[in-house]
C-alpha positions as CSV (number, residue, x, y, z in Angstrom):
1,X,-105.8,61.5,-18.5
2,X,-104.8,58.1,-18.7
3,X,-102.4,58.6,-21.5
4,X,-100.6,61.4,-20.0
5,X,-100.0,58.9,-16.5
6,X,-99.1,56.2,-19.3
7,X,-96.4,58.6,-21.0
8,X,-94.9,59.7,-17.3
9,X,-94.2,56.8,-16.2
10,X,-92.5,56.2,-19.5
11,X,-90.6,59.3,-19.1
12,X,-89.6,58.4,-15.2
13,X,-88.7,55.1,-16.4
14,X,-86.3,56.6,-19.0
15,X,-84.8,59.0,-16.9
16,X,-84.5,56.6,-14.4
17,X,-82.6,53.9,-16.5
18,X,-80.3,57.0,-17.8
19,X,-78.9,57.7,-14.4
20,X,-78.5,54.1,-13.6
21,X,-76.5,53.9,-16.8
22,X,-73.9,55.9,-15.7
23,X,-73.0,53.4,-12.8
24,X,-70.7,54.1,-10.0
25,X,-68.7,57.6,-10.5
26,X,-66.7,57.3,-6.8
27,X,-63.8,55.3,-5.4
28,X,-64.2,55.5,-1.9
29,X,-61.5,54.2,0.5
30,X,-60.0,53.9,4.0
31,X,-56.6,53.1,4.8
32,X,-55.3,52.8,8.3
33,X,-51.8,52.6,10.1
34,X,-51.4,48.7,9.6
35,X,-51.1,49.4,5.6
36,X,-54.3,48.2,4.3
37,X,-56.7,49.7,2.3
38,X,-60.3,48.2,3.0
39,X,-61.3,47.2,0.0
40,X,-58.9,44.9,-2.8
41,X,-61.7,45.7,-5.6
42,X,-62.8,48.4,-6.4
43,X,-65.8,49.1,-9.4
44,X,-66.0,52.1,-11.4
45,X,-68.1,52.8,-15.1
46,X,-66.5,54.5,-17.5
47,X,-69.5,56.0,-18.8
48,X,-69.7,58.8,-16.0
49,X,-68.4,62.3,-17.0
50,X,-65.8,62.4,-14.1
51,X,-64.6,59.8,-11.6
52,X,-64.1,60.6,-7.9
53,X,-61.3,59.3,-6.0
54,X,-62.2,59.8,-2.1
55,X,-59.7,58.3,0.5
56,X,-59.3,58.3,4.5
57,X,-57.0,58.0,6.4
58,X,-58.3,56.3,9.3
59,X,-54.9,56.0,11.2
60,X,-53.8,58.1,13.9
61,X,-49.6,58.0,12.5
62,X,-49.0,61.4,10.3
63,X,-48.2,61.7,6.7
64,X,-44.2,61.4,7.3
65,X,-44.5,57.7,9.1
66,X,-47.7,56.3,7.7
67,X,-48.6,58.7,4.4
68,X,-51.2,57.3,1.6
69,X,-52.6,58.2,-1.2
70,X,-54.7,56.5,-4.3
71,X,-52.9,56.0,-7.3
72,X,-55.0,54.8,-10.3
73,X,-53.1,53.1,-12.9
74,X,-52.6,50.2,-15.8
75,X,-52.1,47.1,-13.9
76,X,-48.9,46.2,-15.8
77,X,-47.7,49.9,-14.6
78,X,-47.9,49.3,-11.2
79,X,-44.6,48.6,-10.2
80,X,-42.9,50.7,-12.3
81,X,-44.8,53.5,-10.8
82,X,-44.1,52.5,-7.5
83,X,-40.3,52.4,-8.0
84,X,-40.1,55.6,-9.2
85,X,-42.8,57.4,-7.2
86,X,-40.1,56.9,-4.5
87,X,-36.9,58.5,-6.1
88,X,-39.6,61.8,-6.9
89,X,-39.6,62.1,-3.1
90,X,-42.6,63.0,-0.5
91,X,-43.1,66.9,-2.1
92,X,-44.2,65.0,-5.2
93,X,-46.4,62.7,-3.2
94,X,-44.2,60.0,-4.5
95,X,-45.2,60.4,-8.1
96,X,-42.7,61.2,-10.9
97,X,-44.1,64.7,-12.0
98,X,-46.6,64.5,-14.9
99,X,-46.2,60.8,-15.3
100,X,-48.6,59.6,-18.2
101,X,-48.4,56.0,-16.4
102,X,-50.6,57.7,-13.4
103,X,-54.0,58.0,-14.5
104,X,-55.5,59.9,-11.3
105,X,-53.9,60.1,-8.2
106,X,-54.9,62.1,-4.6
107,X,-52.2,64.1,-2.3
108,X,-50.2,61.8,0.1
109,X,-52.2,62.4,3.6
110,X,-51.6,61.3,7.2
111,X,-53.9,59.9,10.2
112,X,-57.5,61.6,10.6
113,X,-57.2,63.2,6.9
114,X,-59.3,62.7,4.2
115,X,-58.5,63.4,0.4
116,X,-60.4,63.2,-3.1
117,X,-59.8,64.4,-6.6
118,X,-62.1,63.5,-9.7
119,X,-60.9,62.2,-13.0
120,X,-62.3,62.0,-16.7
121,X,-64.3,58.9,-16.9
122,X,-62.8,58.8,-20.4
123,X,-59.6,57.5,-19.2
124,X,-60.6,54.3,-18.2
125,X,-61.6,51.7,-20.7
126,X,-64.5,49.1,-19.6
127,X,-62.8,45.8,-19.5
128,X,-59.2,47.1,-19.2
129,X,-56.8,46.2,-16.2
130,X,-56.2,48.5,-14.0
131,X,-55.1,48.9,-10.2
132,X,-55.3,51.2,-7.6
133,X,-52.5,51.6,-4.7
134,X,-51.1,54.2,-2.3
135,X,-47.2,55.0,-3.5
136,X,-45.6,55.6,0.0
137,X,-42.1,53.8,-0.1
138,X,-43.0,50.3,0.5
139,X,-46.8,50.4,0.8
140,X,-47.8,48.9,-2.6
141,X,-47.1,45.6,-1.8
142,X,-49.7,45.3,1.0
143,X,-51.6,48.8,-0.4
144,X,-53.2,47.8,-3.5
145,X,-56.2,46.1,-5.2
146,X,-58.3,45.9,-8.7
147,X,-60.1,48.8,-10.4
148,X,-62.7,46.9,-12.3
149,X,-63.9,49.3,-15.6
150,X,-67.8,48.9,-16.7
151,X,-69.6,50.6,-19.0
């Protein structure tokens, strides 16, 4: 009897240490009308099967005036990105169409909405530099933060 409550707790332990392993799989965040996101760091593992992008909109301006989204890309990407999310124009969410540069990105949505779309975990690397920011003509310059990458 003793054995078998010995090798359950071993198992619970295990299992226990597996989930943990797989760290944090969601990217929650809030971003209001004064063009802020509440957190500037955010931390993600790489080891989860997919990763969950989950922002609201806490604002009370619509998508036209005051749109954001996520955009989850290579720091050193960031601005290029940014540039030409604008010339691709609010139907595109102000994202060049199938941009490799974008690594995950949500729809562009306006006061009171809420948004999320999950990932591969796979496309991050642990360690790499990467950002996250919202794309709306002139937001990532005040709209933006680091996406630190564990294992």
């Amino acid at each position: 009897m003793n054995a078998t409550r010995t090798l359950l707790a071993l198992a619970l332990l295990g299992a226990a240490g597996m989930a943990h392993a797989a760290g944090n799989c969601t990217i929650a965040l809030k971003g209001d009308d004064a063009m802020k996101f509440d957190l500037k760091e955010a931390t993600v593992s790489a080891g989860c099967a997919t990763i969950t992008i989950e922002l609201t909109h806490t604002g009370k301006l619509p998508a036209t005036a005051m749109g954001h989204n996520v955009v989850i890309s290579k720091t050193a990407d960031l601005a290029g990105l940014a540039r030409d999310g604008i010339k691709a124009g609010a139907a595109k969410d102000y994202l060049p169409a199938g941009d490799a540069r974008a690594i995950a990105h949500t729809k562009i949505i306006g006061g009171g909405e809420k948004t999320k779309v999950t990932f591969p975990g796979k496309a991050l690397t642990p360690g790499g530099d990467y950002s996250f920011f919202c794309s709306f003509p002139g937001h990532s310059t005040l709209m933006k933060g680091k996406l630190v990458v564990t294992k």
